[in-house]
C-alpha positions, 0 to 999 in steps of 0.5 A, a space after each residue: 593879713 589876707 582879705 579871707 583872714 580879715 573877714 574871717 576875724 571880723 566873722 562875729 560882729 559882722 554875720 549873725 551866728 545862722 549863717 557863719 560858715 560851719 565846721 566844715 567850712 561852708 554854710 551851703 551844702 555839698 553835691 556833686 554833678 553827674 560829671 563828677 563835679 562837685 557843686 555847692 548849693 544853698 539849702 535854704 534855697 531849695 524847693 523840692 527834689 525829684 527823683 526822674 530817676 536822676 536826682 534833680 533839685 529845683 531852687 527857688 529861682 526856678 534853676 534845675 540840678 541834675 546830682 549824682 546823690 540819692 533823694 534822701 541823701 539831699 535831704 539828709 544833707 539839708 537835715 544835717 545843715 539845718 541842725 548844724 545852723 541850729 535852724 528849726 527843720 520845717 519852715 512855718 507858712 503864713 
């Protein structure tokens, strides 16, 4: 059994289901860079998205990504791995 294969089998006793990898094998988000490159970022780690008018996302950590997809479609993408984790869609403050 390989490493990936024994964590895989592992999955349910050691994550909580929020961040099991989804269906599509990730539990981040697919984007790809203005090179064509595809990158994966954490959702939960956004901060805000601009449109300059390149789509530019900000993360928490203060790291700038500059993609080749269209605001509404990060957002759309964050929306889909919200309800796919089964994570409400706004975060509460306070």
């Amino acid at each position: 059994m390989t490493r990936a294969q024994s964590v895989r089998a592992n999955l349910d006793y050691l994550v909580p289901h929020a961040f099991r990898p989804m269906d599509n094998g990730f539990d981040m988000i697919n984007v790809t860079r203005l090179n064509q490159t595809e990158m994966i970022i954490n959702a939960e780690k956004i901060e805000f998205i601009e449109a300059t008018p390149d789509t530019i996302i900000t993360l928490s950590s203060g790291k700038k990504v500059m993609v080749a997809e269209s605001v509404d479609r990060v957002v759309d993408l964050v929306i889909d791995y919200k309800r796919k984790s089964h994570q409400p869609l706004l975060s509460t403050i306070g």
